[in-house]
C-alpha angles and dihedrals in degrees: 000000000000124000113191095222100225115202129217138200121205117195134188124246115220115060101002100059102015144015120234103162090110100038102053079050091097093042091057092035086058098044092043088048092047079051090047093239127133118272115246122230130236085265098057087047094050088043080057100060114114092018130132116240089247103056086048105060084048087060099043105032101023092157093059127102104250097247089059105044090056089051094053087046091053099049082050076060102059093040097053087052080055099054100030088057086048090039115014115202136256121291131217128253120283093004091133088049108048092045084051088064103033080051090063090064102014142054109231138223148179133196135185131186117227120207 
């Protein structure tokens, strides 16, 4: 018996297919101003990629008490799923392309890791 072995590339989502960094901007914007806490720009969020939470909420909220700023990062984290799977974000040049080739000799797959 003969099993044709069939390879696969997953692939993340933000930041490897697609750029969100301007568009969560509102999402966090909304959750920081319903904490009465100043927005962020397009460069803080940029400054953020790559980032853990954590570091993050040091960054954003460094006059909170740990446990709430998390809780307010965190919250930033479920708005921004709400308003990428209304939105999406941008993505980078050639993406369709290239997984239209890579399609022809892989299964693809994307994942994305939800907070």
């Amino acid at each position: 018996m003969h099993f044709k072995i069939k390879q696969g590339v997953i692939f993340d989502l933000d930041g490897t297919l697609w750029d969100s960094s301007e568009q969560v901007i509102p999402a966090w914007n909304t959750i920081l101003t319903k904490h009465n806490q100043r927005n962020i720009t397009a460069e803080e969020m940029a400054s953020y990629m790559g980032k853990t939470l954590e570091m993050i909420a040091e960054s954003v909220l460094p006059k909170l008490p740990h446990k709430q700023a998390m809780n307010i990062m965190c919250e930033c984290c479920k708005e921004e799923q709400i308003y990428l799977s209304r939105h999406g974000g941008t993505l980078y040049p050639d993406v369709e392309n290239v997984l239209c080739e890579l399609k022809k000799h892989y299964q693809l797959f994307i994942v994305r890791k939800l907070q």
